[in-house]
C-alpha positions in Angstrom: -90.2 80.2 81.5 -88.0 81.9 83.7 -88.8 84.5 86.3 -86.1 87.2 85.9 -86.8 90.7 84.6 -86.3 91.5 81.2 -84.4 95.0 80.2 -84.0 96.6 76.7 -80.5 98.5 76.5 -82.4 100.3 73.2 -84.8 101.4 75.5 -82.7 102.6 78.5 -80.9 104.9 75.9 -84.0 106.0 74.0 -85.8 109.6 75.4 -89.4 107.9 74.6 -88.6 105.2 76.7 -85.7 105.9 78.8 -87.8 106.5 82.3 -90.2 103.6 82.3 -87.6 101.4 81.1 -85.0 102.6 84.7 -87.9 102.1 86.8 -87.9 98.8 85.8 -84.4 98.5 86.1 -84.6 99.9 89.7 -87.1 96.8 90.4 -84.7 94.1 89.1 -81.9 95.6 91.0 -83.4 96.0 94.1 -85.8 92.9 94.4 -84.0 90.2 92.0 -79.9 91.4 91.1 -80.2 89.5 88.2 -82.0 90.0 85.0 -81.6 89.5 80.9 -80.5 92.2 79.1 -81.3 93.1 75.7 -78.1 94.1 74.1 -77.7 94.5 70.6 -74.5 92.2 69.7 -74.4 91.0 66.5 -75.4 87.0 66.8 -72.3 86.2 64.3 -69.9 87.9 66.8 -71.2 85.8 69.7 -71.0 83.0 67.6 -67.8 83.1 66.4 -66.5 83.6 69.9 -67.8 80.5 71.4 -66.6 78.5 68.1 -63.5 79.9 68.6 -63.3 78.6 72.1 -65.0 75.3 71.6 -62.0 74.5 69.9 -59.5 76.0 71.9 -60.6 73.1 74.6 -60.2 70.4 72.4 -56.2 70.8 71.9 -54.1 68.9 73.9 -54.3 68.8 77.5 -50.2 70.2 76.9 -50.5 73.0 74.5 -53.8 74.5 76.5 -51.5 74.4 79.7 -48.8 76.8 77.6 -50.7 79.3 78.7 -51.8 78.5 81.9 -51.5 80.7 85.3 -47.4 80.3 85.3 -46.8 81.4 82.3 -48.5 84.8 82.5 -46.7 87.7 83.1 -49.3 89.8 85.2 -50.5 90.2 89.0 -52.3 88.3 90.3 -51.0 85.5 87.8 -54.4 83.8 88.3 -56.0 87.0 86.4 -55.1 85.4 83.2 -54.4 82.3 81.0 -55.4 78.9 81.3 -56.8 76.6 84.3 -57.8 73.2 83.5 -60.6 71.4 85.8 -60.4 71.5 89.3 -58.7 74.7 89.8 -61.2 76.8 90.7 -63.1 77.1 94.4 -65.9 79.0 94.5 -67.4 77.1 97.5 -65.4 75.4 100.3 -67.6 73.1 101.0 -67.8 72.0 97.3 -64.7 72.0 96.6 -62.4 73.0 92.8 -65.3 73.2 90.2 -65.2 70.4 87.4 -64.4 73.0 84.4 -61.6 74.8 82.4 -61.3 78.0 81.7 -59.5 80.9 80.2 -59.2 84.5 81.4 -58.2 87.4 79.5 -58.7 91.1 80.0 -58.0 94.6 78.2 -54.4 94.5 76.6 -52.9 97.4 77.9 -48.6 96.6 77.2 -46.4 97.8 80.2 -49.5 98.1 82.7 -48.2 96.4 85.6 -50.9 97.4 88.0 -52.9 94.6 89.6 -55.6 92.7 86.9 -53.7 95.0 84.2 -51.0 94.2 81.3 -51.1 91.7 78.5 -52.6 88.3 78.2 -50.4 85.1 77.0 -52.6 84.4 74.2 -52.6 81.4 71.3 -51.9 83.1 68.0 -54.5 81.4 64.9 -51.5 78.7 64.1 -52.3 77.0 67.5 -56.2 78.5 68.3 -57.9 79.5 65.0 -59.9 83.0 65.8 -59.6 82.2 69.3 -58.2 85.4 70.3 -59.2 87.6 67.5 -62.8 86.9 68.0 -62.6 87.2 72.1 -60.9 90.5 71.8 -63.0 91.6 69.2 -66.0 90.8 71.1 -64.3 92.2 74.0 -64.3 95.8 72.1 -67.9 95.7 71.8 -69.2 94.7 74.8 -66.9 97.7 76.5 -67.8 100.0 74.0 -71.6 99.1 73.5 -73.0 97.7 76.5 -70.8 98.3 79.7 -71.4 102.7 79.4 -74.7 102.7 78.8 -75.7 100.0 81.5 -73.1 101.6 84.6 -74.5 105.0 83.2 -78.2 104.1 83.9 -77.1 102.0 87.2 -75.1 105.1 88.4 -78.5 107.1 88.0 -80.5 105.5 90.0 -78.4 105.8 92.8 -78.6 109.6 92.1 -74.6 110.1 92.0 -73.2 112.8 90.4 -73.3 112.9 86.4 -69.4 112.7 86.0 -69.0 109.6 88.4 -69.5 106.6 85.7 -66.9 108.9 83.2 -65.0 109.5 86.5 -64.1 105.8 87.5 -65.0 103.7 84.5 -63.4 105.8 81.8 -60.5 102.7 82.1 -62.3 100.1 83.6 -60.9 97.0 84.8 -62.5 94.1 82.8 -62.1 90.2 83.7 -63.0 88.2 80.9 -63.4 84.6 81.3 -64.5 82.0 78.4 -65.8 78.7 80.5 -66.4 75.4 79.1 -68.3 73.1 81.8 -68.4 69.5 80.8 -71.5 67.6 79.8 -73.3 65.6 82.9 -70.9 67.6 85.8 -69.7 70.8 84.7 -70.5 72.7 88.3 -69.8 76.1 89.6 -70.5 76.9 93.2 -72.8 78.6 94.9 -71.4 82.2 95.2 -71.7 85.9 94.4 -69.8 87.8 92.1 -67.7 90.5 94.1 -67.4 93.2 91.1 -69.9 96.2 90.0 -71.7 93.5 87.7 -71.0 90.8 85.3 -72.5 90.6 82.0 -72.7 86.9 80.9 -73.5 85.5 77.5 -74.9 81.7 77.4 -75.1 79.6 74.3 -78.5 78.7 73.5 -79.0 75.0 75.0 -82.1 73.4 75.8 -80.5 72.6 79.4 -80.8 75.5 81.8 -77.6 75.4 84.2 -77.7 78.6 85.6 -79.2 78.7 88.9 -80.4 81.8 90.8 -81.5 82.0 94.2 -84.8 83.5 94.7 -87.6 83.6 96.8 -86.0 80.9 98.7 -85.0 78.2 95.9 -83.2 78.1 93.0 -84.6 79.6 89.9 -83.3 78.8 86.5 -81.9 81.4 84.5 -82.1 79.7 81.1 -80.4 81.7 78.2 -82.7 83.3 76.1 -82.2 84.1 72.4 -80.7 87.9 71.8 -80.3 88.4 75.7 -77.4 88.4 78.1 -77.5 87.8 82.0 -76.7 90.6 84.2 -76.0 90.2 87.5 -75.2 92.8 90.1 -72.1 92.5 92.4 -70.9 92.8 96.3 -69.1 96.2 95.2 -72.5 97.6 94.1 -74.1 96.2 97.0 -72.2 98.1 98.7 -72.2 101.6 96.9 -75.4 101.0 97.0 -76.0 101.4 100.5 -77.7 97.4 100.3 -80.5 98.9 98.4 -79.5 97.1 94.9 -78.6 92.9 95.8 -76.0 91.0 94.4 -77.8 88.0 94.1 -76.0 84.1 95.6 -75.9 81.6 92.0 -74.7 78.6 90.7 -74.1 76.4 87.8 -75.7 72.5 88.0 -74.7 71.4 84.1 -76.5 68.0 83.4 -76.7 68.5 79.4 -75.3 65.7 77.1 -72.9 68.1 75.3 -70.4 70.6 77.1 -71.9 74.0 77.9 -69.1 77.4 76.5 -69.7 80.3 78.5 -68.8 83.5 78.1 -68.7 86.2 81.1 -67.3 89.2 81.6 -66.8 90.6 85.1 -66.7 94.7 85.0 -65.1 96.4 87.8 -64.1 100.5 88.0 -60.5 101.5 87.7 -58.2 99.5 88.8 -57.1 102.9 91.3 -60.3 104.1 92.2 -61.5 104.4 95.7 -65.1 104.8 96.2 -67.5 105.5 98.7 -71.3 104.5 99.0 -73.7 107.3 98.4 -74.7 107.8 102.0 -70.9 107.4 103.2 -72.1 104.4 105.0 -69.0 102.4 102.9 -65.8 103.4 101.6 -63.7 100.7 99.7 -60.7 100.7 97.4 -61.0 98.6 94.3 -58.0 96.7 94.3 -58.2 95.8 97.5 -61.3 94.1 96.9 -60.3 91.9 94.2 -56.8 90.9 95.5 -59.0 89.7 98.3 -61.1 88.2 96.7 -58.3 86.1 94.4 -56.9 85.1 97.7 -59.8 83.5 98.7 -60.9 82.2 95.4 -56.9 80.8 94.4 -55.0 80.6 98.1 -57.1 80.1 100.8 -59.9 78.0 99.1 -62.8 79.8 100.8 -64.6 80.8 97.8 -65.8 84.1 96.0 -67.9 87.0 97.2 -69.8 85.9 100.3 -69.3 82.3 99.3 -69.1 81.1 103.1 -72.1 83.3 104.2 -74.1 80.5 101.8 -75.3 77.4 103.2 
């Protein structure tokens, strides 16, 4: 059993349904910032996806690090490629998290803006359907998910109709595909710093994902035909605090390794926003490059990791 809300995207979108199912959106966003998502992806798409990266962490410690951080041609360097374990902090006071990852995000040749350009990707001879099947899954989850969730989001905080078309008609995506190792695969306790991150589990019986709620930490289990959403610090803030972007963490104490599969949405890459009452004014980049620092450079952790006890 889990506690979270529970929102149909179907329902959002349909007229029948569409304003009882936002007032329950309102509710998740501004008493939990997390909930599950009923999204529509085909289950063989998702499948084939964490198959696909399954196996990309079982090659050799030396071809997975042929496309690690150095070998990416983008800014920030960390946005992309391979980190093995222990290169991630997402708490100082726990230190680099015990799992590997790989980060891509939306191929775009020649853009050298920040979190922008092409990904160093394994081709099938080295990753079979590794990144056909990311990308691919990539496409729908911008295409299916991302609109119709900001669009509804954007609503509630009564901005103008053209603002989601206005600042996420290119947004900047960070895609991550994380495989945290049976009995201590850990992520610290942080927030997530974007507009909010969409994150699909694979369906084990051990639930990993912790929120924090009502004082403790409540598991977020994955559930079958469901995604996690949680809201970020940069809606936080547009929101004038009203919507919470909500501290986590991952405890993995399963028997086999745990794949997941997040995607962290941010607006355009150039936009500069302010929150509805005027109360904030932020520029996007800004925020993540800060954020990288602190996460890559500093060591102190992501979002409002120090704020956490």
């Amino acid at each position: 059993m889990t506690t979270l809300p529970q929102i149909s995207l179907a329902k959002l979108a349909a007229d029948a349904t569409r304003h009882e199912e936002r007032e329950r959106l309102r509710l998740a966003c501004e008493e939990y910032g997390f909930f599950y998502l009923e999204h529509g992806i085909p289950k063989k798409q998702i499948a084939e996806a964490i198959q696909a990266s399954r196996r990309f962490f079982t090659l050799p410690q030396s071809t997975k690090e042929r496309y690690g951080h150095a070998t990416q041609d983008v800014y920030p360097a960390t946005a992309r490629g391979y980190s093995p374990l222990y290169g991630e902090v997402l708490h100082p006071e726990a230190g680099p998290d015990p799992k590997e990852m790989f980060d891509l995000g939306i191929e775009k040749e020649g853009d050298r803006r920040p979190f922008a350009g092409c990904t160093r990707l394994p081709d099938d001879a080295v990753a079979p359907g590794f990144a056909r099947s990311l990308l691919a899954l990539q496409a729908t989850v911008i295409n299916e998910v991302v609109p119709q969730l900001g669009m509804a989001l954007a609503d509630l905080l009564e901005l103008e109709e053209s603002w989601f078309r206005r600042h996420f008609s290119a947004p900047t995506v960070l895609q991550r595909v994380i495989r945290y190792p049976s009995s201590g695969g850990t992520a610290g306790k942080h927030t997530d710093n974007g507009f909010f991150t969409l994150l699909l589990q694979e369906e084990l019986p051990t639930r990993s994902l912790q929120v924090w709620f009502g004082e403790r930490w409540v598991p977020a289990p994955s559930l079958p035909d469901t995604l996690v959403v949680n809201l970020g610090d940069m809606l936080q803030a547009l929101s004038d605090n009203r919507f919470k972007s909500t501290p986590h963490q991952v405890v993995h104490t399963g028997p086999t390794d745990r794949i997941s599969l997040p995607f962290f949405i941010y607006p355009d890459i150039d936009a500069c926003l302010t929150s509805r009452q005027g109360k904030q004014t932020f520029s996007v980049a800004e925020v993540m490059l800060r954020n990288f620092e602190s996460i890559w450079e500093t060591r102190d952790g992501a979002g409002r990791a120090r704020e956490l006890q």
